[in-house]
C-alpha positions as CSV (number, residue, x, y, z in Angstrom):
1,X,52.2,93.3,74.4
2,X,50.8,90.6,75.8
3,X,52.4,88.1,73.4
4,X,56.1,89.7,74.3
5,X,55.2,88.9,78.1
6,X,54.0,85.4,77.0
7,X,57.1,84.7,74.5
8,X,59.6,86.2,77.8
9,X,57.7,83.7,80.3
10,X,57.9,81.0,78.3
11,X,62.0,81.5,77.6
12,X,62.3,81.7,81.4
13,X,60.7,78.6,81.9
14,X,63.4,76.9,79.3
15,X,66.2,78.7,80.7
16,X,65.2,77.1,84.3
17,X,64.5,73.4,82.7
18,X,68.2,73.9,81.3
19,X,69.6,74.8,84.3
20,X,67.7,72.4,86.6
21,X,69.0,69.8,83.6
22,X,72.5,71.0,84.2
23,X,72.0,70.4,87.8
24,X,71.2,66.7,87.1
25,X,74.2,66.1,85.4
26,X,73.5,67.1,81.8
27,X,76.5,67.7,80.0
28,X,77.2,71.4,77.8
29,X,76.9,69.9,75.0
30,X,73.6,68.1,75.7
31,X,71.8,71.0,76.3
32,X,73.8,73.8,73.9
33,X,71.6,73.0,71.1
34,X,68.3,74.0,73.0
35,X,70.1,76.8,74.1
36,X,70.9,78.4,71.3
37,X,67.5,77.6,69.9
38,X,66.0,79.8,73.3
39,X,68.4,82.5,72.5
40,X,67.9,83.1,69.2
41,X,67.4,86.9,67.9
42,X,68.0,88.0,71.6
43,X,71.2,90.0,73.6
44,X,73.3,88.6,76.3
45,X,71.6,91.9,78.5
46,X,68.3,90.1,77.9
47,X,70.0,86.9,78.9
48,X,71.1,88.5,82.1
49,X,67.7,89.6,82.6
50,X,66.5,86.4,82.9
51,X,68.8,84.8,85.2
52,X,68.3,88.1,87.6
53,X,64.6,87.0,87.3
54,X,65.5,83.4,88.3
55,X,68.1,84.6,91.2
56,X,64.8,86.1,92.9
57,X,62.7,83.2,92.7
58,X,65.0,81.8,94.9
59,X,67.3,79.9,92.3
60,X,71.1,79.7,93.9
61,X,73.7,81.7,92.0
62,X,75.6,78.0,91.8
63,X,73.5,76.3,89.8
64,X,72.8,79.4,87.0
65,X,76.8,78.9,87.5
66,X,76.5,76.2,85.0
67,X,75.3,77.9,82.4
68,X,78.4,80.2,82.3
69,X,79.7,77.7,80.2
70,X,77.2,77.4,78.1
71,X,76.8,81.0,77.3
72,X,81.0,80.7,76.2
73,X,80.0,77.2,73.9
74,X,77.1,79.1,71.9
75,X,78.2,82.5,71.3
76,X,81.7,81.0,70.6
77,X,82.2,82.5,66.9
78,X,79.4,84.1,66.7
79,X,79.7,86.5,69.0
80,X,80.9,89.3,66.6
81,X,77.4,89.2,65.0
82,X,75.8,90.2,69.0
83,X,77.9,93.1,69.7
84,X,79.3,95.9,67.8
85,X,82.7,96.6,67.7
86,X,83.8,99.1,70.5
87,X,86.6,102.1,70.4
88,X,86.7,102.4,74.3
89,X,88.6,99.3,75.0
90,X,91.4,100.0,72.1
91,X,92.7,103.4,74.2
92,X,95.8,102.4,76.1
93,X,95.5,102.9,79.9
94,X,91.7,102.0,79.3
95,X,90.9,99.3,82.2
96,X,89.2,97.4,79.5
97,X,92.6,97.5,77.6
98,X,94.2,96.4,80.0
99,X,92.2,93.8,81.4
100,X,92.8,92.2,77.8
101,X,96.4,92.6,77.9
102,X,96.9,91.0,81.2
103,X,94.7,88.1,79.4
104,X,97.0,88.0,76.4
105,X,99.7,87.8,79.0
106,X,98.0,84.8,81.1
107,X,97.5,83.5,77.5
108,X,101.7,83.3,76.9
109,X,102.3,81.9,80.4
110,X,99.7,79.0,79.4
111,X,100.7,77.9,76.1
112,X,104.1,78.7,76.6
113,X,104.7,77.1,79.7
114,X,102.4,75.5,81.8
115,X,100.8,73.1,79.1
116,X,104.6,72.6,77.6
117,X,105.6,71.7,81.7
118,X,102.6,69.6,82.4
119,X,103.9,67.2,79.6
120,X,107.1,67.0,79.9
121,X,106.6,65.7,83.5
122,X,104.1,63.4,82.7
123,X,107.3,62.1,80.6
124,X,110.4,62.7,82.0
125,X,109.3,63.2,85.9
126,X,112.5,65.1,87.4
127,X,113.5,67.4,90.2
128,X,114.2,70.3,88.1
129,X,111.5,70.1,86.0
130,X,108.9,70.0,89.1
131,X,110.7,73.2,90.5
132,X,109.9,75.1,86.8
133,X,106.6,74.1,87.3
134,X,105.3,75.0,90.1
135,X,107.4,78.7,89.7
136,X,105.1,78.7,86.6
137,X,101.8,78.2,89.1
138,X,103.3,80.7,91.4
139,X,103.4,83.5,88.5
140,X,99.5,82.1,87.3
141,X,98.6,83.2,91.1
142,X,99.2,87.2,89.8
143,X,95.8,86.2,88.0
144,X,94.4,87.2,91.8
145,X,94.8,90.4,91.3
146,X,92.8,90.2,87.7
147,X,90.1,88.7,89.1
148,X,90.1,91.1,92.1
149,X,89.9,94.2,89.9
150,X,87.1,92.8,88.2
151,X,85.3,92.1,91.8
152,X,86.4,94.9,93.2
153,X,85.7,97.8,90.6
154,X,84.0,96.4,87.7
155,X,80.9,94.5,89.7
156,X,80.1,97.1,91.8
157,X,78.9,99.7,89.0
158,X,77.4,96.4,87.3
159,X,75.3,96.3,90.1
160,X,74.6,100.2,90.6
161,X,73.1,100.0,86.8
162,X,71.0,96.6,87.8
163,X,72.9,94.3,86.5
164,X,73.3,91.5,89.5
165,X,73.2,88.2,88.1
166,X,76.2,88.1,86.0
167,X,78.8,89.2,88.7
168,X,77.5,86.6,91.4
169,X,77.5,84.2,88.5
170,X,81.1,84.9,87.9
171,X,82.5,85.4,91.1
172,X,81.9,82.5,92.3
173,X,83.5,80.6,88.9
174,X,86.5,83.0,89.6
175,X,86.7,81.7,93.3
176,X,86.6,78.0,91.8
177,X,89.6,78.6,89.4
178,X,91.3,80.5,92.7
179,X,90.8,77.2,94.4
180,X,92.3,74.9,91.6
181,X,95.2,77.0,91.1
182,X,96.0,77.1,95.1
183,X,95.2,72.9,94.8
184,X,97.9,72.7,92.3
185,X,100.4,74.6,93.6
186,X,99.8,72.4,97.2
187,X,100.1,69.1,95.3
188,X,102.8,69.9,93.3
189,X,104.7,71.3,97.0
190,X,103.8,68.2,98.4
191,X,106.1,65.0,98.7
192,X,103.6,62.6,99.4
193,X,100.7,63.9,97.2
194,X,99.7,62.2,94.0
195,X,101.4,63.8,90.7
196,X,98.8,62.2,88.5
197,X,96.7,63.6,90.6
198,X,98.6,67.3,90.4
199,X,98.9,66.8,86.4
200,X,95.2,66.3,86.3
201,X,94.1,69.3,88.2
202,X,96.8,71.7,86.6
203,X,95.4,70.6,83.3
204,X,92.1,71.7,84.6
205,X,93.1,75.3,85.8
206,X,95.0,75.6,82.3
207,X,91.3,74.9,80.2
208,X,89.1,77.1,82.7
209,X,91.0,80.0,82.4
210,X,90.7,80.3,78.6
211,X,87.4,79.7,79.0
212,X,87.1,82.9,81.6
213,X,88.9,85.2,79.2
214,X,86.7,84.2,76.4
215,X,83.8,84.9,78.7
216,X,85.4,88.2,79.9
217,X,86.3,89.6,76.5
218,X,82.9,88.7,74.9
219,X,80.2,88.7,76.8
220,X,81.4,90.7,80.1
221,X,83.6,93.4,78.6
222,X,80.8,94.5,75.8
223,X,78.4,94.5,78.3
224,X,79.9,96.8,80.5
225,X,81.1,99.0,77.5
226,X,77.7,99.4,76.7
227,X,76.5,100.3,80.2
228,X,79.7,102.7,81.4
229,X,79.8,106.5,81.5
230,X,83.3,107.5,81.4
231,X,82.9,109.1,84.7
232,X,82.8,105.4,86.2
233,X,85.5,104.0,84.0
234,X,88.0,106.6,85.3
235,X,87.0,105.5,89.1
236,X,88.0,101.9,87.7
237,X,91.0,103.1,86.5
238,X,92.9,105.2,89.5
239,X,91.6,102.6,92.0
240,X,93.1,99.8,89.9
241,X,96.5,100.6,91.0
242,X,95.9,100.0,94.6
243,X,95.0,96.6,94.0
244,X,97.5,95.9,91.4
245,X,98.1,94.3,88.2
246,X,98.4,90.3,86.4
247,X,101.8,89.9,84.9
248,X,101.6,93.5,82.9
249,X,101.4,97.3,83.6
250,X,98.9,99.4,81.8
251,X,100.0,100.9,78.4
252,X,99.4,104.5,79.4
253,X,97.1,107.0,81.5
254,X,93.6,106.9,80.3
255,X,92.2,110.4,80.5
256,X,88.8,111.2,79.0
257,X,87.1,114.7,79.0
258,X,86.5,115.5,82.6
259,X,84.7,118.8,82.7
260,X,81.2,117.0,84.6
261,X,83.8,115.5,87.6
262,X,85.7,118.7,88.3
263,X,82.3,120.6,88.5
264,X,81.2,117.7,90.9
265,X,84.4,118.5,92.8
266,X,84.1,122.0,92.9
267,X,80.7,121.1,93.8
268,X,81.9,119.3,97.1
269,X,84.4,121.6,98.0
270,X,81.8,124.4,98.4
271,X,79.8,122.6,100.9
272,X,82.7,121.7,103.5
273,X,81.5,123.7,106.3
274,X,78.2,123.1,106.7
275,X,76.2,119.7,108.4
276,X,77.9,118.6,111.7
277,X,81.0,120.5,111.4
278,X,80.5,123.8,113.6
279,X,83.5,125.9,112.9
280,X,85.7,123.5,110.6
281,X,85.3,121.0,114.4
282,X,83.6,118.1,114.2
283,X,82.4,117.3,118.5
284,X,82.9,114.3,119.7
285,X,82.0,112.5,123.0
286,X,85.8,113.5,124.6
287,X,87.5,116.1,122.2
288,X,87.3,118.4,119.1
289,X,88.8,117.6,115.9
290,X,89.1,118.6,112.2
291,X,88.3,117.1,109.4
292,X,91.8,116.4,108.5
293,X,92.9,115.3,111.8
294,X,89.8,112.8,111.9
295,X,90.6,111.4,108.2
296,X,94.9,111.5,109.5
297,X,94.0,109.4,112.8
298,X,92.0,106.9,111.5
299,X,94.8,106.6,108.4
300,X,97.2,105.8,110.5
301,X,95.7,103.1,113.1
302,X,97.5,99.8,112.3
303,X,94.8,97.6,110.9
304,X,91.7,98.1,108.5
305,X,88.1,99.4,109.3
306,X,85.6,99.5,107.0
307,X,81.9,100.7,108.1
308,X,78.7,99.4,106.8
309,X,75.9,101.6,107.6
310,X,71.9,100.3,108.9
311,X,71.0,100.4,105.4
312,X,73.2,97.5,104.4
313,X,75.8,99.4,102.3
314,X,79.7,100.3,102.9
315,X,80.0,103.9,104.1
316,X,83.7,104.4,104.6
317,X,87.2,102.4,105.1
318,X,90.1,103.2,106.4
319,X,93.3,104.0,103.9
320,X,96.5,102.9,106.4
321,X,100.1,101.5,104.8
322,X,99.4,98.5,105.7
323,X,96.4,96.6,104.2
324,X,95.6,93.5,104.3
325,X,92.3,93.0,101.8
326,X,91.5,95.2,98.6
327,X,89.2,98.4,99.4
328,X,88.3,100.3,96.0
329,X,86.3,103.6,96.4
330,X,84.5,101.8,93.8
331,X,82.8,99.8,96.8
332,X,81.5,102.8,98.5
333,X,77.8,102.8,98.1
334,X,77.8,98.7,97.9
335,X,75.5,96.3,99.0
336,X,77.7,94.1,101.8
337,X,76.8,91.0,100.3
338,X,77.7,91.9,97.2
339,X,81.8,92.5,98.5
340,X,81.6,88.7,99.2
341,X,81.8,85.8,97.2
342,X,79.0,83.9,96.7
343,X,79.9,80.7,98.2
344,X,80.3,83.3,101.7
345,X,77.7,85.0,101.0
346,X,75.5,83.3,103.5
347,X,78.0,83.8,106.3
348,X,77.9,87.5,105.7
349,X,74.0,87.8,106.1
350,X,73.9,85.8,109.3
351,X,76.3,88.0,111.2
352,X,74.8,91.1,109.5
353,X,71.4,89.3,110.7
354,X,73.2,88.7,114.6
355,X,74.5,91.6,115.0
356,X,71.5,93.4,113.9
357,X,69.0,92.2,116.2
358,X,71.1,92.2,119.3
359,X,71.7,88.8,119.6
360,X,75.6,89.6,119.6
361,X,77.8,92.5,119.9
362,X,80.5,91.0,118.2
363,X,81.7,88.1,116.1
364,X,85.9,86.9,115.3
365,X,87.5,84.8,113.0
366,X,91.1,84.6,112.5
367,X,92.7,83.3,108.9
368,X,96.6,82.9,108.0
369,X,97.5,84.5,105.0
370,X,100.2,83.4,103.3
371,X,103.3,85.0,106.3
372,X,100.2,86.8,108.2
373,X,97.8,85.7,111.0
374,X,94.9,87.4,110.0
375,X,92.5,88.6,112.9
376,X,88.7,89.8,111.7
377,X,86.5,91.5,114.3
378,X,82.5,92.4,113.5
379,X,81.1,94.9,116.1
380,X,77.7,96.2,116.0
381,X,77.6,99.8,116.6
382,X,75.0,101.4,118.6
383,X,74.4,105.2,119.7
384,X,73.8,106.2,122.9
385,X,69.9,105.1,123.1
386,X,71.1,101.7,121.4
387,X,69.7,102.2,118.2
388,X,71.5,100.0,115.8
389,X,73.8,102.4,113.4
390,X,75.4,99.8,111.6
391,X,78.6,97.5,111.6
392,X,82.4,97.6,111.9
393,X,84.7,95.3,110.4
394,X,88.6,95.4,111.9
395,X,91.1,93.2,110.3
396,X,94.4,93.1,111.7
397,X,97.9,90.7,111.2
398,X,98.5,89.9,114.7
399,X,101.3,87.6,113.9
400,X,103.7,90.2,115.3
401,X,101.7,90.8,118.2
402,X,101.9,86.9,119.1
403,X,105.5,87.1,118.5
404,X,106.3,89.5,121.3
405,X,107.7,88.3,124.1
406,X,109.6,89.2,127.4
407,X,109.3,93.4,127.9
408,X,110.7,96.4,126.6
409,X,111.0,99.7,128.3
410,X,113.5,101.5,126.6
411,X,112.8,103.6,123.1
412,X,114.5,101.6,119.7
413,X,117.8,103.1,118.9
């Protein structure tokens, strides 16, 4: 025993001389040879273990960034020989299906157009040739909503089964190819901007992504195979559709045997009546209300809440028409900072921090989103005593509201 714990402690040391090295400026290949020599006769879980380990030390989520692509340069071809060949992600409707069909897709738009675009403007610069391109980079920003499912849904029950590392590690290469994509787009809009300089980085967001989807499809997608019940893949797969799909729709309705959920449900339904509710009311400070009434109101207020209890994790969100940021049920249950990117991370735990102690009652910030002007509001909710409960995050587009103007006192035809 004592050797395994001696063997493990002396790979974690490597793994953080590699990733201080990468830090320094090392290249991937320079340090892909001692890699693989660390890794040797060991899983990617294992792997993952070990940057978890490094990640409480104190070591920022950034730097064990680097070694993403690292992890894609040595398992590149041998991966087959690490994991076993899985049945789950062959079923059509399967979010793992069609996660990789949405990358096949991304794949086509890639080969097929944006590398063929980028060189024939680099050659024959034209007007019409611009306007192609950059309605290809448009289409690549459905990619969003990829990356958002596997955010949203997948990293959550990552993190339920102790798995933390790897989706802060990813995120936050996610957000980086978000930002290239959205840099390209801008310079190739722009008429004073540098095309060399719009080639370059479009050339950049058309290598990266590759090298997410190999990361995805062999070192993410196994993982989470392995880890899975189908109970949680079939909460990834009905909230998928709120959030959307990249370029494709799924290939059919996934539907494994359900017999443990419905006797969950029927579970549920028998203890509506009892707790707080006192004769199918809930009381509140001015009024009575049911159940459905309560869930109806707050449904139908025009802008987002979500709740985060005193415990640090999301409690409940609002489901209105009109939303403006992705809410899975899959996030119920959620650490806060874990909803975040990691690069925001930071932000998140001050106001959390703020708010907490009584310092501030509330914090705003206000975004534009694409045709919205996005308003975000943090309260911190006390009871009557002023015991701290938790916080409430309201999100509205108040770009119709700054648009009013003059009055109106008669009802719209």
């Amino acid at each position: 025993m004592s050797e395994l714990i001696n063997n493990r402690e002396h790979r974690q040391k490597i793994l953080k001389e590699l990733i201080t090295d990468l830090h320094k400026g090392k290249t991937v290949e320079e340090v892909k040879a001692r890699f693989e020599n660390l890794i040797q006769g060991i899983s990617t879980s294992e792997i993952s273990e070990m940057e978890q380990a490094l990640i409480r030390e104190g070591m920022p989520v950034e730097e064990i960034q680097g070694l993403c692509d690292v992890h894609a340069a040595v398992f590149k071809g041998s991966i087959e020989e690490i994991h076993s060949p899985q049945n789950e992600e062959d079923v059509p409707g399967h979010p793992v299906h069609t996660f990789k069909l949405e990358n096949r897709e991304l794949e086509q738009l890639i080969d097929g157009k944006i590398l063929p675009g980028l060189e024939i403007i680099s050659s024959s610069y034209s007007t019409e040739n611009l306007n192609k391109l950059q309605g290809y980079f448009e289409i690549l920003w459905e990619i969003d909503k990829h990356y958002s499912r596997k955010e949203n849904l997948v990293f959550p029950i990552m993190e339920k089964h102790g798995i933390t590392a790897p989706p802060k590690v990813m995120w936050g290469v996610d957000d980086e190819i978000r930002d290239a994509i959205k840099e390209t787009r801008r310079l190739l809009a722009s008429d004073t901007s540098s095309k060399e300089l719009a080639l370059q980085k479009g050339k950049e967001v058309a290598t990266r992504i590759p090298e997410m989807i190999f990361k995805e499809e062999n070192i993410l997608f196994p993982m989470v195979i392995e880890t899975f019940s189908k109970e949680e893949w079939v909460q990834i797969a009905e909230a998928s559709e709120e959030i959307g799909y990249c370029l494709i729709e799924p290939q059919g309705v996934w539907k494994p045997v359900r017999e443990k959920m419905e006797q969950n449900k029927t579970g549920k339904e028998k203890n509506q009546g009892e707790g707080p509710i006192k004769n199918g009311y809930v009381e509140f400070d001015a009024g009575l209300l049911v159940p459905e009434e309560i869930n109806a109101l707050l449904n139908t207020l025009p802008l987002d809440i979500t709740f985060v209890g005193k415990d640090g994790t999301v409690k409940y969100f609002t489901q209105g028409k009109e939303r403006i940021f992705a809410r899975a049920k899959t996030v119920l249950g959620r650490k806060v900072e874990n909803c975040h990117p990691p690069a925001s991370v930071h932000v998140v735990e001050k106001i959390v921090e703020e708010l907490k102690s009584g310092r501030k009652d509330h914090e705003d910030f206000w975004i534009k989103m694409g045709d919205m002007f996005v308003y975000i509001r943090y309260f911190a909710v006390r009871n009557a005593e002023g015991e701290y409960l938790g916080i409430m995050e309201v999100t509205q587009n108040i770009k119709p509201l700054q648009e009013i103007t003059g009055e109106k006192r008669l009802m719209s035809e």
